[in-house]
C-alpha positions as CSV (number, residue, x, y, z in Angstrom):
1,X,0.0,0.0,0.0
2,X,1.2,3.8,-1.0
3,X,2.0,6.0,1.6
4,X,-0.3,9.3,1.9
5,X,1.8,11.4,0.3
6,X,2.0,9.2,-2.6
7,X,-2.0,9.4,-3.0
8,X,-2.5,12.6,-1.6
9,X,-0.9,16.0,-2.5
10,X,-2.2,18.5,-0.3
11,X,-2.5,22.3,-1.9
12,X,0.5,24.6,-0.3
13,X,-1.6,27.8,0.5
14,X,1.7,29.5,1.5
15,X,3.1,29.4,-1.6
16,X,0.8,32.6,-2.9
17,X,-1.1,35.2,-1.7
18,X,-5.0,35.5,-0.7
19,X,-7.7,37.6,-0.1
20,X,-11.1,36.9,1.7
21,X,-14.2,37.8,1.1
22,X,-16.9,37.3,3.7
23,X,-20.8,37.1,3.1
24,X,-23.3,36.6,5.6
25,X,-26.6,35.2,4.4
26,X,-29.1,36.5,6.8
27,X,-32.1,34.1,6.0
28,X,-32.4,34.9,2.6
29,X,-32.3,31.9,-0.3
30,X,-31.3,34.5,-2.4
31,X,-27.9,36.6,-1.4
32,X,-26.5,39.1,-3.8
33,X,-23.0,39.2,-3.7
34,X,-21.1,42.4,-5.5
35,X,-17.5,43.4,-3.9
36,X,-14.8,45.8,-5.4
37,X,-11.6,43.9,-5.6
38,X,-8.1,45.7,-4.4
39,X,-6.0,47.2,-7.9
40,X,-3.1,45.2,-6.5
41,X,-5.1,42.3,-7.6
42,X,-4.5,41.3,-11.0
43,X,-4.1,37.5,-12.0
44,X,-7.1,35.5,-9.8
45,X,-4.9,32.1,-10.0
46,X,-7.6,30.1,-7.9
47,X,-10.8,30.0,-6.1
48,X,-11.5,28.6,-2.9
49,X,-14.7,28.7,-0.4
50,X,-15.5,27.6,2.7
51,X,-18.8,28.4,5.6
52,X,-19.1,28.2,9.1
53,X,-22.7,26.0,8.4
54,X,-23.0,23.0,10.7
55,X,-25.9,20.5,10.1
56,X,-25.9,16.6,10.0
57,X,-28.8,16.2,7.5
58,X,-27.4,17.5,4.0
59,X,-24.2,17.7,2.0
60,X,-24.6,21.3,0.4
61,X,-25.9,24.6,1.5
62,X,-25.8,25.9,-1.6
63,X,-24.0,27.3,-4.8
64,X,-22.4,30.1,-5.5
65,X,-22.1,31.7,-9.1
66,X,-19.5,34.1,-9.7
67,X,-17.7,36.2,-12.4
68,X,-15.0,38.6,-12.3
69,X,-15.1,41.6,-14.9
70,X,-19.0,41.9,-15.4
71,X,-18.8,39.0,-17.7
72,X,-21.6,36.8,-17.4
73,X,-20.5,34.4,-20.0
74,X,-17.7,33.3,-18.0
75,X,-19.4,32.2,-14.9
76,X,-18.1,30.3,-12.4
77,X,-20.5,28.0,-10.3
78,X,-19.2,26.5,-7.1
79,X,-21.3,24.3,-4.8
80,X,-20.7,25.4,-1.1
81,X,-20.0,22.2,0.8
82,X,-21.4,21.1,4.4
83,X,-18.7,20.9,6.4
84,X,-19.6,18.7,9.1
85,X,-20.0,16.5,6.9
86,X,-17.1,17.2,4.5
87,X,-14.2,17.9,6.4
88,X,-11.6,17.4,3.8
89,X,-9.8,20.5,2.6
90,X,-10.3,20.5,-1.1
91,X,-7.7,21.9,-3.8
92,X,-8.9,25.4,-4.7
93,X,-11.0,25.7,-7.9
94,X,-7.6,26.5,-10.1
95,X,-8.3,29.7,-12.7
96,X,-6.0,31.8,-14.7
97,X,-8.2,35.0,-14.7
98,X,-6.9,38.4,-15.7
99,X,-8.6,41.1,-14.2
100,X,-9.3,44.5,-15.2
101,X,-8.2,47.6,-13.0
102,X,-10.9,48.1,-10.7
103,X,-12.8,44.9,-11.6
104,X,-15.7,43.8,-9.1
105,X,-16.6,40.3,-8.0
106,X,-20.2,39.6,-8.9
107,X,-22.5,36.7,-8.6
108,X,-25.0,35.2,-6.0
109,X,-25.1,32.5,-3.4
110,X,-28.4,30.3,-4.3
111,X,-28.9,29.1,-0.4
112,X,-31.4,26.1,0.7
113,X,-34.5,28.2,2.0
114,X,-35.8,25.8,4.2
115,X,-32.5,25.7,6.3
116,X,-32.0,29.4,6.1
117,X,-34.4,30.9,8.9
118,X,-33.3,28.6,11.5
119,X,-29.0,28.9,10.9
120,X,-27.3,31.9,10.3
121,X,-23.5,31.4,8.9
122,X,-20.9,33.0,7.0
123,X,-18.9,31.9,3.7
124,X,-16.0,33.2,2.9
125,X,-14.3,33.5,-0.3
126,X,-10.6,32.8,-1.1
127,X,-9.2,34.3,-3.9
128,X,-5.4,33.4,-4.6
129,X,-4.0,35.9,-7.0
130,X,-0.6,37.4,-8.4
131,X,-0.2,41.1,-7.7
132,X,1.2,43.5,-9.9
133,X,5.0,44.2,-8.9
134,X,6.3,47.8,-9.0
């Protein structure tokens, strides 16, 4: 039998830089999400979310659809895992993404309704990038 690092290679999040973005839900199925991203940022490399959502009944709380530069032909769709019961941490989503100075990240977060009213929680978004060097 293989050792685990012969199966597994486990992403190295030191080896670039990230930024977070954190949305809070508040009981809606429906959450808008629409953030300015830094100037510094300008090659997305990778995409990586994770929530604070604990429950022992379902897999997903939902998906999130997102696209950099107001292009809504390049969308991005990312289910939002349960974590209790997925515990693994995943490779990031891997992109090679050039932004636009002042480019926003837009989307939304398509939550499970019937879950919403009764737990609050908070994803957050990862985005590993490249910044422009000086």
């Amino acid at each position: 039998m293989d050792a685990i690092d012969k199966i597994y290679n486990p992403y190295d999040f030191s080896s670039t830089r990230c930024y977070v973005i954190v949305i809070e839900p508040h009981g809606s199925a429906l959450t808008k999400i629409e953030h300015k991203l830094p100037s510094y940022i300008r090659t997305i490399r990778g995409i990586y979310v994770t929530n604070t959502f604990r429950s022992n009944i379902i897999n997903h709380v939902g998906i999130l659809s997102l696209n950099f530069n107001g292009n809504a032909f390049k969308t991005f769709h990312l289910p939002l895992p349960n974590t209790r019961i997925q515990p693994e941490v995943s490779n990031p989503l891997n992109l090679n993404e050039r932004l636009e100075p002042n480019s926003f990240l837009q989307g939304y977060f398509y939550g499970i309704k019937s879950l919403l009213p009764k737990n609050y929680y908070r994803i957050s978004i990862y985005i590993h990038y490249d910044y422009e060097r000086k």
